[in-house]
SEBA-473433 format. One record per atom (N, C-alpha, C): chain; atom name; x, y, z. Coordinates in pm, whole numbers, plus 32768, in hexadecimal, padded with zeros to 4 digits. Example, Ala and Ser with C-alpha at 12.3 -4.5 7.8 and 13.67 -1.06 7.14 Angstrom:
<recs>
REC   chain   name      x      y      z
REC       A      N   8527   7DC7   830C
REC       A     CA   84CE   7E3E   830C
REC       A      C   8528   7EB6   830C
REC       A      N   8505   7F1F   82C4
REC       A     CA   8557   7F96   82CA
REC       A      C   850A   8003   8313
</recs>
This chain:
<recs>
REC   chain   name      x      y      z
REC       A      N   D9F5   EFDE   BE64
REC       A     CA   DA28   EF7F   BEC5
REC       A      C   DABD   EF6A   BEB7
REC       A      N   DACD   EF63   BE48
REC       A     CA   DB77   EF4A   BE23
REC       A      C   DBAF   EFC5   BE39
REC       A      N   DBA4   F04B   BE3D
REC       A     CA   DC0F   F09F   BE45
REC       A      C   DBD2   F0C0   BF0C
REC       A      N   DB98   F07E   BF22
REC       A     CA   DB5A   F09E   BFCC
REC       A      C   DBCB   F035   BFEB
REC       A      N   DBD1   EFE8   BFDB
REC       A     CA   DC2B   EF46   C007
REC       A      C   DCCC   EF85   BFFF
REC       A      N   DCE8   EFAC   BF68
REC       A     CA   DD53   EFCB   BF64
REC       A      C   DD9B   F055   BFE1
REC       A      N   DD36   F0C3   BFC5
REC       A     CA   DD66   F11B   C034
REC       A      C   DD9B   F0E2   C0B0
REC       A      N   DD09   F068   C0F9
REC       A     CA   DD4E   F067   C17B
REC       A      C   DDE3   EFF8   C16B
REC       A      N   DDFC   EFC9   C105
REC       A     CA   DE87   EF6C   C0D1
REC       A      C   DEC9   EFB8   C0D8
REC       A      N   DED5   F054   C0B2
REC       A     CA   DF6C   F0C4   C081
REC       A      C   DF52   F0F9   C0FF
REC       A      N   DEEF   F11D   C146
REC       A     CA   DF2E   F150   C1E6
REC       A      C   DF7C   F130   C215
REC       A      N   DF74   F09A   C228
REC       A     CA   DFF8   F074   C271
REC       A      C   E089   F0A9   C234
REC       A      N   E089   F085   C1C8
REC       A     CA   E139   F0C0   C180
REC       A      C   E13D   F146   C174
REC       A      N   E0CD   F1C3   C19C
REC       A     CA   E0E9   F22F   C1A4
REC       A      C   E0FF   F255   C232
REC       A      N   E0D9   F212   C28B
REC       A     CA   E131   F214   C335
REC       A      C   E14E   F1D6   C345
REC       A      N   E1AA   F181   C309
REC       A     CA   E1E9   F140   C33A
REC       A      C   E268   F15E   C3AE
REC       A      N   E27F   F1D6   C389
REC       A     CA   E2C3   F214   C3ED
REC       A      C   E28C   F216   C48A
REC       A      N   E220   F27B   C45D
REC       A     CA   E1DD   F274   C507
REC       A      C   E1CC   F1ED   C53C
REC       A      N   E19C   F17A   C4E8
REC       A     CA   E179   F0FB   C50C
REC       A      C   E1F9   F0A2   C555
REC       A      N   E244   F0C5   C515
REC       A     CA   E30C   F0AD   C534
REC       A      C   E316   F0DD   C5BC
REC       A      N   E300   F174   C5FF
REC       A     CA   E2F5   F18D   C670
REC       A      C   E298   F170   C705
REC       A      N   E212   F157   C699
REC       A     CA   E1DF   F11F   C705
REC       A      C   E1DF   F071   C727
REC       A      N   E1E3   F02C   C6D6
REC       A     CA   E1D8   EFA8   C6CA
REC       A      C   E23D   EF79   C6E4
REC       A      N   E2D1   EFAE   C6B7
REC       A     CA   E341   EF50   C6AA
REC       A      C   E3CE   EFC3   C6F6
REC       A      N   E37A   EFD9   C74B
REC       A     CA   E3D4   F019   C7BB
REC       A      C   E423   F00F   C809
REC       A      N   E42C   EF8A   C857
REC       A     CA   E492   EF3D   C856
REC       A      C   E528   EF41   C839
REC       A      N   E51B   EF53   C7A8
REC       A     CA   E59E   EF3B   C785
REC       A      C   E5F1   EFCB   C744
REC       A      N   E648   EFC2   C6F2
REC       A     CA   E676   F054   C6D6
REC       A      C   E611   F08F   C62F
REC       A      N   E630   F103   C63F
REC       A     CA   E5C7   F148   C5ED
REC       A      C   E5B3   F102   C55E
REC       A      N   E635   F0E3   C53B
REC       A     CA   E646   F0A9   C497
REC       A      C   E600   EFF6   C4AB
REC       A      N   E642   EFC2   C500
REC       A     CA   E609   EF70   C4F7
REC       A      C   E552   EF6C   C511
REC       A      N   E54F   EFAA   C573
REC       A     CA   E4AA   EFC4   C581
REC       A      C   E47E   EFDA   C4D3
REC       A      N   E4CB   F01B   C47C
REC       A     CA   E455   F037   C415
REC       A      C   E481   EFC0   C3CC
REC       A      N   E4E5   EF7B   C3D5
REC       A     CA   E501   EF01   C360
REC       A      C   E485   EE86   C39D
REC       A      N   E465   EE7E   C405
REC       A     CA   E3D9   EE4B   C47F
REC       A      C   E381   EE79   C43A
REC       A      N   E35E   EEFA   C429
REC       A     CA   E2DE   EF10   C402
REC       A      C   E2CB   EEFE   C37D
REC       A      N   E332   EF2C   C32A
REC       A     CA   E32C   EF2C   C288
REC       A      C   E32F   EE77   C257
REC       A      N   E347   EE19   C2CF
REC       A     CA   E346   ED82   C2A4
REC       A      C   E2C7   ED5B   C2BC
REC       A      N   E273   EDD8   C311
REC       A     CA   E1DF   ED8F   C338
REC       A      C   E190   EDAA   C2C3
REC       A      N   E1C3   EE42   C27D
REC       A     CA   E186   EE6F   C221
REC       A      C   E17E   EDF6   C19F
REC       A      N   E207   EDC7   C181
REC       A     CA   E214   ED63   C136
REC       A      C   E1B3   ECDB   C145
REC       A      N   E195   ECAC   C1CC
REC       A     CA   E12B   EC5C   C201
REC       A      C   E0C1   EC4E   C18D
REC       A      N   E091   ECC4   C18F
REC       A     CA   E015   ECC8   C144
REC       A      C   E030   ECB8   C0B2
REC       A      N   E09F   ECD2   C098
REC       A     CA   E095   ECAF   BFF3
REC       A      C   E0B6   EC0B   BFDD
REC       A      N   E0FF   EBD7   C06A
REC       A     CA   E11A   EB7B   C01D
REC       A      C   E093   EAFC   C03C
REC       A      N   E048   EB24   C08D
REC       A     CA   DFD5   EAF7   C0A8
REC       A      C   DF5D   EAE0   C03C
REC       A      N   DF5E   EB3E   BFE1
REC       A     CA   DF0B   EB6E   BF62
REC       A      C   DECD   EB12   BF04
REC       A      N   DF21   EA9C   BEFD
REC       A     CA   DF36   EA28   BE7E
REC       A      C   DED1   E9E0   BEDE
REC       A      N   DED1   E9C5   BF56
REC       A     CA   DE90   E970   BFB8
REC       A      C   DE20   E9B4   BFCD
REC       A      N   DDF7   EA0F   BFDF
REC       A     CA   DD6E   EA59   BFFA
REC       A      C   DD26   EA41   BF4F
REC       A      N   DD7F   EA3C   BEE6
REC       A     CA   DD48   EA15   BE5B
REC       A      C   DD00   E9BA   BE5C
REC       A      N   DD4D   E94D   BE82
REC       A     CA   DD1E   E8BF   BE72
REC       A      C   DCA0   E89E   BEC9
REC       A      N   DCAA   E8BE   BF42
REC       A     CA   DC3F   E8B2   BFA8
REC       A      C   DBC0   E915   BF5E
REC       A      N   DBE4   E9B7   BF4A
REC       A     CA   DB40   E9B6   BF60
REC       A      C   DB2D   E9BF   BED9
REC       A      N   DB98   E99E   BE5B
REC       A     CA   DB61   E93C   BDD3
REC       A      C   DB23   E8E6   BDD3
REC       A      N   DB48   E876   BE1A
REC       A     CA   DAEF   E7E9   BE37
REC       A      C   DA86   E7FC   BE70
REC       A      N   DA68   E866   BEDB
REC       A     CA   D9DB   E86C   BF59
REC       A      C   D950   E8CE   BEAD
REC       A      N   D9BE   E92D   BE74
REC       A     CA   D979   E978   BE10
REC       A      C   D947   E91B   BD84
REC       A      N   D991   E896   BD71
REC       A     CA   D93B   E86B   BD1C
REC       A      C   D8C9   E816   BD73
REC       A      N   D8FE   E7DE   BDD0
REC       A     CA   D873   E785   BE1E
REC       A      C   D7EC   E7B7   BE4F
REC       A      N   D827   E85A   BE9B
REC       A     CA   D7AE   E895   BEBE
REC       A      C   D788   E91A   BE96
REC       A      N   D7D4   E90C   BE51
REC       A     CA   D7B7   E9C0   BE04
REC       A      C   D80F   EA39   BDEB
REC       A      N   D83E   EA79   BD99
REC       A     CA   D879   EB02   BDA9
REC       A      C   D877   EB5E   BDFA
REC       A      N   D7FD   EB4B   BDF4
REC       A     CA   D7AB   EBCC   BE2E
REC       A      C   D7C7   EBD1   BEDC
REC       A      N   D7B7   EB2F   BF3A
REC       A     CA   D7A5   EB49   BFA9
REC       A      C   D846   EB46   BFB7
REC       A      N   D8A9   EAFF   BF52
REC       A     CA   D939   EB00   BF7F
REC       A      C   D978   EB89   BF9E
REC       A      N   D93B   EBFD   BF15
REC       A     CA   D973   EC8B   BF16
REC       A      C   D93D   ECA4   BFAC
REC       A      N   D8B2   EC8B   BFE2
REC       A     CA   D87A   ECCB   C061
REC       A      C   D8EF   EC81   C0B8
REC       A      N   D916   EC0E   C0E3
REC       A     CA   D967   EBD2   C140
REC       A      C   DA12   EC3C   C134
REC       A      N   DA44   EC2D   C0C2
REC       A     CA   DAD8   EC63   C0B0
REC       A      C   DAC3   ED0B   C100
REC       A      N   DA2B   ED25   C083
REC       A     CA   DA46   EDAA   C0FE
REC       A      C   DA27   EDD5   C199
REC       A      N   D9F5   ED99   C1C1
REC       A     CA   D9C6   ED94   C26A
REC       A      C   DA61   ED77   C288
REC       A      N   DABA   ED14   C253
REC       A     CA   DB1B   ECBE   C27B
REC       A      C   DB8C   ED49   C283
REC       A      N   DB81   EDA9   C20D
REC       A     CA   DBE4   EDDD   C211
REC       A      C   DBAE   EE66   C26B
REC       A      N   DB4C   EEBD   C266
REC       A     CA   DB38   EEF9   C2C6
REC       A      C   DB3F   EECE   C345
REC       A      N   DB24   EE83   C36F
REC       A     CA   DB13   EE68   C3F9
REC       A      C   DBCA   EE65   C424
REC       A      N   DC07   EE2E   C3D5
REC       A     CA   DC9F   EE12   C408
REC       A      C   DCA9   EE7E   C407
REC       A      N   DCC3   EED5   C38E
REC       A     CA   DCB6   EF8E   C39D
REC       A      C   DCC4   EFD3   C3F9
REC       A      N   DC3B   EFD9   C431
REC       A     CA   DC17   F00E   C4C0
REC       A      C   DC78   EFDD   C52B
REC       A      N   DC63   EF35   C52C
REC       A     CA   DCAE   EF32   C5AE
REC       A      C   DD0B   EF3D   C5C6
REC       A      N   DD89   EF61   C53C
REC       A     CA   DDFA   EFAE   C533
REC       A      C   DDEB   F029   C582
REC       A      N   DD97   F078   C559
REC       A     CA   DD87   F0FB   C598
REC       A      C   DD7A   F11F   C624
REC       A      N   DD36   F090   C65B
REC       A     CA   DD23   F082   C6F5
REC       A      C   DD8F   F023   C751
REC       A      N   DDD6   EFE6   C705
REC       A     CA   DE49   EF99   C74D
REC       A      C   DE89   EFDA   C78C
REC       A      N   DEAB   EFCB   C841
REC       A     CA   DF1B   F014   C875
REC       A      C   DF81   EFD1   C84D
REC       A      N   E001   F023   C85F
REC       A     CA   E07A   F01C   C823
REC       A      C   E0C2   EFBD   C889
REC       A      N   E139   EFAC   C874
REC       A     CA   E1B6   EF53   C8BD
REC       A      C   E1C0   EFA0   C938
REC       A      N   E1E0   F01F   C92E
REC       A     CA   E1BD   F031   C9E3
REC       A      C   E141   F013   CA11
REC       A      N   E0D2   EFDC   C9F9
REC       A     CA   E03D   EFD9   CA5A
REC       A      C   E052   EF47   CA56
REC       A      N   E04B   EEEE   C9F0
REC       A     CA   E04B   EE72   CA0A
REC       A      C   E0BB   EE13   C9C3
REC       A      N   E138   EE4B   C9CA
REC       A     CA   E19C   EDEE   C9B4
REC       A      C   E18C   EDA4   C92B
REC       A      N   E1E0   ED19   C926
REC       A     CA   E20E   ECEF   C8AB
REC       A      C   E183   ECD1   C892
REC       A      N   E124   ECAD   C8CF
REC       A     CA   E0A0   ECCC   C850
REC       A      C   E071   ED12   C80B
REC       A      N   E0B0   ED85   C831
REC       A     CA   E06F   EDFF   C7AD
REC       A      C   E0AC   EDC0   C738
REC       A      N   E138   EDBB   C735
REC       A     CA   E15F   EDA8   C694
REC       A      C   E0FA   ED24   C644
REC       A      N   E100   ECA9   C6D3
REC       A     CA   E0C7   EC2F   C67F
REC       A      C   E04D   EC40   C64E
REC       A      N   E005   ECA9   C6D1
REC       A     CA   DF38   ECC5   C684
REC       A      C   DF4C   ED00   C60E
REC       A      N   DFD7   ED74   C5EA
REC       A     CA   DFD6   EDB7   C56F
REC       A      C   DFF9   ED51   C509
REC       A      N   E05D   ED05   C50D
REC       A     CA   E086   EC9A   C4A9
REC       A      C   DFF8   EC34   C474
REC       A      N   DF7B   EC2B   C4D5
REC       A     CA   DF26   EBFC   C4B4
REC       A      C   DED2   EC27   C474
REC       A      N   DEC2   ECD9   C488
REC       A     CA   DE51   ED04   C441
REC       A      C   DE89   ED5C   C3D5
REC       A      N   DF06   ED25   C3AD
REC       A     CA   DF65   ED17   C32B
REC       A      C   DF18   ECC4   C2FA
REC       A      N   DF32   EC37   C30B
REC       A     CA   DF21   EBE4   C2A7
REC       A      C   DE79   EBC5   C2C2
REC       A      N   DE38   EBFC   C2F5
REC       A     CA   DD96   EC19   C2D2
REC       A      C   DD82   EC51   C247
REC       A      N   DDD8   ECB5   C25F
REC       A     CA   DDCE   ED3F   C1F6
REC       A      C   DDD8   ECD5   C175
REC       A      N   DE6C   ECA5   C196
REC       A     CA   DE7A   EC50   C0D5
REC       A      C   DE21   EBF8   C0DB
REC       A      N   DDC0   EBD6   C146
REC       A     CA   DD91   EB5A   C0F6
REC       A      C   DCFD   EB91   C0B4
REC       A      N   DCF4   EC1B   C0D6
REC       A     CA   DC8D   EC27   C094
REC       A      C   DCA3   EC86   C031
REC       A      N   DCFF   ECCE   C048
REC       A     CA   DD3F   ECE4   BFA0
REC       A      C   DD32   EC9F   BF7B
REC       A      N   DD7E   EC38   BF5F
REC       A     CA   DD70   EBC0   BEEA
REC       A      C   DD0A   EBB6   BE8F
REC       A      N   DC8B   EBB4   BEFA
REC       A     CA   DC26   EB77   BF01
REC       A      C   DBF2   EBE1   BE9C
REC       A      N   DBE5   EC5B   BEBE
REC       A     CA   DBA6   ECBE   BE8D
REC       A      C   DBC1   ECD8   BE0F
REC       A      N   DC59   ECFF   BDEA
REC       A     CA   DC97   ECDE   BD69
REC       A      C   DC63   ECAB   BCF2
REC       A      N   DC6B   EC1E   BCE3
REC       A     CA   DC7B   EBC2   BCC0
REC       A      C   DBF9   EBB8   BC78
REC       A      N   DB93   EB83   BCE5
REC       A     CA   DB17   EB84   BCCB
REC       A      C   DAF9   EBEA   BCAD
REC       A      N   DB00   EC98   BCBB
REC       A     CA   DACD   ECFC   BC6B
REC       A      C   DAD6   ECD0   BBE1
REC       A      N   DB54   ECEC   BBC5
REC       A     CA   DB8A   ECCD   BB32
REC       A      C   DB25   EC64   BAEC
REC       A      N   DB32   EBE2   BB35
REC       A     CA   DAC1   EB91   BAF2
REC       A      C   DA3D   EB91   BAF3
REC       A      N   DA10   EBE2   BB73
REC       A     CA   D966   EC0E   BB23
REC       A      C   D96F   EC64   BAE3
REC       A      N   D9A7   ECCD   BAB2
REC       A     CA   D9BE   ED3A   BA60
REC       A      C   D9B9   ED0E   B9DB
REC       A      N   DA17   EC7A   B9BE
REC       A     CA   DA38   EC72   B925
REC       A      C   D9C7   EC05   B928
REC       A      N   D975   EBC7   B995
REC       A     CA   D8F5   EB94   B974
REC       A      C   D875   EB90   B93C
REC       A      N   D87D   EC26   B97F
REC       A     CA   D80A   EC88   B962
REC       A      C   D82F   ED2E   B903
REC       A      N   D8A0   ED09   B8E0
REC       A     CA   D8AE   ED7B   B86F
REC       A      C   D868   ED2F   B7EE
REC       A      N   D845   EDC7   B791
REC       A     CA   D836   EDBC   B715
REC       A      C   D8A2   ED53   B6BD
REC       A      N   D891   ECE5   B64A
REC       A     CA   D918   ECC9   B61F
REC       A      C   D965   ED27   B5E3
REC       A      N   D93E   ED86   B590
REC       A     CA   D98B   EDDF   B583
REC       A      C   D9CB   EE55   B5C0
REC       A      N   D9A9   EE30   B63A
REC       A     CA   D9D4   EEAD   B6C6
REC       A      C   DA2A   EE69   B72C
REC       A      N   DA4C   EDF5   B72B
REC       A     CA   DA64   ED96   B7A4
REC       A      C   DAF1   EDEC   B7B7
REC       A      N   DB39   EE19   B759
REC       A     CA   DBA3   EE35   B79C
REC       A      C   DBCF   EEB1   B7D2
REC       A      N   DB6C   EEFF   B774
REC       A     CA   DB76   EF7F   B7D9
REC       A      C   DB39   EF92   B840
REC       A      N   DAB2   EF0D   B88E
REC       A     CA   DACA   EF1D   B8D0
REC       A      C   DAE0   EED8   B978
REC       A      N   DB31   EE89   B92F
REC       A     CA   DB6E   EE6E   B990
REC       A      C   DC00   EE8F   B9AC
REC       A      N   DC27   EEE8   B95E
REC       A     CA   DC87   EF73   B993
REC       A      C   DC8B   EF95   B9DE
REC       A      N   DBE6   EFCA   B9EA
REC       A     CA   DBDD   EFFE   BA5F
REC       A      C   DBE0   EFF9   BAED
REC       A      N   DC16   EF79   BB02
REC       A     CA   DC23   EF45   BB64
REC       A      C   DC91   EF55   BBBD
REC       A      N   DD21   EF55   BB80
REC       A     CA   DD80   EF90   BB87
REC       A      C   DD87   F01B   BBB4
REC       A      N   DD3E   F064   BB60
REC       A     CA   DD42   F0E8   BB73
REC       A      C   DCF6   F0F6   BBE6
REC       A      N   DC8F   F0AB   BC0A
REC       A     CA   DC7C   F0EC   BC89
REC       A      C   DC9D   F0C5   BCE8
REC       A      N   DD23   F039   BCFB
REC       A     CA   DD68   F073   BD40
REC       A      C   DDD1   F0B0   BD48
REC       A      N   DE0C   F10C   BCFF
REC       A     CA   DE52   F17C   BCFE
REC       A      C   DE21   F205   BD57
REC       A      N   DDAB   F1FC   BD33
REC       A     CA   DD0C   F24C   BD64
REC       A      C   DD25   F237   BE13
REC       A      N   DD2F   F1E6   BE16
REC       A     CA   DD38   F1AF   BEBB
REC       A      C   DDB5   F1D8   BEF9
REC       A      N   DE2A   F1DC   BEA5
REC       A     CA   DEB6   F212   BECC
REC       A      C   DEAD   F2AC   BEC0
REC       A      N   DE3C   F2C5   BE79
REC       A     CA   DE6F   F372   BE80
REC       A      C   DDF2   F393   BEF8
REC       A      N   DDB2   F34B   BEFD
REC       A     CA   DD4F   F372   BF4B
REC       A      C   DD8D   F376   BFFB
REC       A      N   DDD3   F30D   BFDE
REC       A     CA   DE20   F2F4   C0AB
REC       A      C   DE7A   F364   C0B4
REC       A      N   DEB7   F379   C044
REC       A     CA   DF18   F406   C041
REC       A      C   DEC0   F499   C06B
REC       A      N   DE57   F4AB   BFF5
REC       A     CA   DE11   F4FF   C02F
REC       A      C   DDDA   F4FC   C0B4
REC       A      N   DD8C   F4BF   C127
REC       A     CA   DD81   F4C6   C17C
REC       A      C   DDF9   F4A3   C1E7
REC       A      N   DE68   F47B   C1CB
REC       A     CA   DEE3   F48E   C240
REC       A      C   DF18   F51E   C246
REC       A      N   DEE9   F54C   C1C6
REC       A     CA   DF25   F5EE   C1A4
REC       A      C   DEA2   F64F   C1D1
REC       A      N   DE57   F64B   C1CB
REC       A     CA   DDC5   F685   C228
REC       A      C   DDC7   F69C   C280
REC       A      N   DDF8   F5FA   C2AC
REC       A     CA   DE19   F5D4   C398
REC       A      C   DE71   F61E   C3A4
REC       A      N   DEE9   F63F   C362
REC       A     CA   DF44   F672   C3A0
REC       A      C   DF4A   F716   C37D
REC       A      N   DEF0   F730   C322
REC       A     CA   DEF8   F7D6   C332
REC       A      C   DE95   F7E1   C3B7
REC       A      N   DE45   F79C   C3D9
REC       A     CA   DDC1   F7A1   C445
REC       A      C   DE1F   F7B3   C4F8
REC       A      N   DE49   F731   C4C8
REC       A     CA   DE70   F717   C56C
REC       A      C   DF10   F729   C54B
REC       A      N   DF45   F797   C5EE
REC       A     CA   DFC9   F79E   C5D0
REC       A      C   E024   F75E   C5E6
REC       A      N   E0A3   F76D   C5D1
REC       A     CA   E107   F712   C5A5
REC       A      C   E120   F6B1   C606
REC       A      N   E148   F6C6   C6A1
REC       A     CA   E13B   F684   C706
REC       A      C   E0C9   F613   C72E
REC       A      N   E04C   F664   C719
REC       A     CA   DFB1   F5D7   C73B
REC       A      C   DFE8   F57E   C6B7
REC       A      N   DFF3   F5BA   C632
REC       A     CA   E000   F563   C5CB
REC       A      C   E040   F4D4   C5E6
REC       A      N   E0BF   F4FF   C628
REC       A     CA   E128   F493   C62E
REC       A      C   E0F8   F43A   C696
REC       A      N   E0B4   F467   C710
REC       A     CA   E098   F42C   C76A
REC       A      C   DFF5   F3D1   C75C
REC       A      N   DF8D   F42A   C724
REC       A     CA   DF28   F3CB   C72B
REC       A      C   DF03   F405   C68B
REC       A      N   DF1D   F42B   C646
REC       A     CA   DEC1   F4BA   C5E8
REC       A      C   DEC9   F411   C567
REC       A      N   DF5D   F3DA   C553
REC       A     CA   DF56   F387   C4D6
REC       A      C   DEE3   F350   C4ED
REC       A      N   DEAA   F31F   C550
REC       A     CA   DE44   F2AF   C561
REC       A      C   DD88   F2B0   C514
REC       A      N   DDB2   F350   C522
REC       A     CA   DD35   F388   C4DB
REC       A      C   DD0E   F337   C44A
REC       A      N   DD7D   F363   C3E5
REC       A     CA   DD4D   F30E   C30D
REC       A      C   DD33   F26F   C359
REC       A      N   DD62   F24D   C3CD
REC       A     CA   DD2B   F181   C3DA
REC       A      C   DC97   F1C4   C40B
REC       A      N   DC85   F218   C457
REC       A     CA   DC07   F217   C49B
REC       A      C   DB9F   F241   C445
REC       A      N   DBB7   F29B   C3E7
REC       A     CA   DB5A   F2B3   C387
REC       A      C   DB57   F25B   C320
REC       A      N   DB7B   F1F0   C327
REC       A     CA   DB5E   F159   C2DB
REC       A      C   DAFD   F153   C2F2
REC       A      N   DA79   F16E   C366
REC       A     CA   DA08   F10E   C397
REC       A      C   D9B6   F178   C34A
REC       A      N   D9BD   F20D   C2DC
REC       A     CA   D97C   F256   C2A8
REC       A      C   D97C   F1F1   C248
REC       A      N   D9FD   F1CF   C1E2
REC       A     CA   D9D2   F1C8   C19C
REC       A      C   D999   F111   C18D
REC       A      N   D9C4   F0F2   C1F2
REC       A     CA   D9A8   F02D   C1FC
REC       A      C   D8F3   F062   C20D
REC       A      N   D8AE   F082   C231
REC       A     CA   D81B   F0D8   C21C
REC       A      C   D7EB   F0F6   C1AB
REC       A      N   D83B   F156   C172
REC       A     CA   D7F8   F166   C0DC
REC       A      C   D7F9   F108   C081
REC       A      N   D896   F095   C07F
REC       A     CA   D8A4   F04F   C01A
REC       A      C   D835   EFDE   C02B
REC       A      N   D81C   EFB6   C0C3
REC       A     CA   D7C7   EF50   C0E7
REC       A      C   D728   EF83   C08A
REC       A      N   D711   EFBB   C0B3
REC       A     CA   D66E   F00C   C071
REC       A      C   D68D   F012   BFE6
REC       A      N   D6CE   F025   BFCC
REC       A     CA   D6DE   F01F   BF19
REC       A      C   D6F5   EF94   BEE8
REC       A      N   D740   EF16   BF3C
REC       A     CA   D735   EEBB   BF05
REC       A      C   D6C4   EE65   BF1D
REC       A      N   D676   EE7F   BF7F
REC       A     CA   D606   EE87   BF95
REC       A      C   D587   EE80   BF32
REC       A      N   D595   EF00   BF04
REC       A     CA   D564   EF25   BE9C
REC       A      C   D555   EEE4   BE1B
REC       A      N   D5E2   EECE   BDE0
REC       A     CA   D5E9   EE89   BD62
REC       A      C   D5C5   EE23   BD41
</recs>
């Protein structure tokens, strides 16, 4: 779940470029990406607040259904990244729907984070707690190499032109693969 969450978090800062062109078009190119790279920022600075919220909802009603909420929360924004028309189809709302399903994203980062870490060192061994909740970290690193690998897939697939024009949209759209598997597995546990 955590390196699924994280991926669709590093999509955004790995197009941010394309996202700059389509979203924040408007204005001139540099500024368009200092627009997009501040939405990107959105979500981090959102993070501390998605902590607190689904910390508090995770001790009242559970870990378990908070991890299920953060992740629906963050796939679903995911996707509808992938499906948002841009600033030419519907004007200054594209950027604001994107600035929103920015700070979706951090609030369930946060969420996801946070609380991993702490059911991890809950339910670790005492003499294991810290390796593993290492691992938590690491997978999301896992999630950053993982958005890399599939932006680098899309773009050997689809050529250079669809890429720029609709092709980035694909690593948000294949969020709903993996918002599927992670769901059934947390499911599971």
């Amino acid at each position: 779940g955590t390196m699924f969450e994280w991926y669709d978090f590093f999509l955004y800062g790995a197009l941010a470029g394309f996202i700059a062109r389509h979203f924040f078009s408007s204005v001139s190119e540099s500024t368009g990406f200092i627009f997009a790279l501040a939405a990107f920022a959105v979500g981090f600075v959102v993070r501390p607040v998605g902590a607190l919220v689904f910390g508090r909802i995770g001790d009242l009603v559970g870990r378990k259904n908070t991890f299920l909420a953060s992740l629906v929360i963050m796939g679903l924004s995911t996707v509808l990244v992938g499906f948002l028309p841009g600033y030419d189809t519907i004007g200054i709302a594209a950027p604001i729907i994107l600035v929103g399903l920015r700070i979706m994203q951090g609030l369930a980062i946060g969420g996801e984070f946070g609380g991993a870490i702490t059911y991890v060192a809950e339910h670790a061994p005492d003499d294991r707690r810290g390796l593993h909740t290492a691992c938590i970290p690491a997978t999301a690193m896992a999630g950053l190499l993982l958005s890399l690998i599939v932006i680098m897939a899309t773009r050997t697939v689809i050529a250079p032109d669809a890429f720029d024009d609709w092709g980035w949209r694909v690593p948000f759209l294949i969020s709903v693969l993996l918002l599927a598997v992670s769901f059934f597995i947390r499911l599971k546990l």
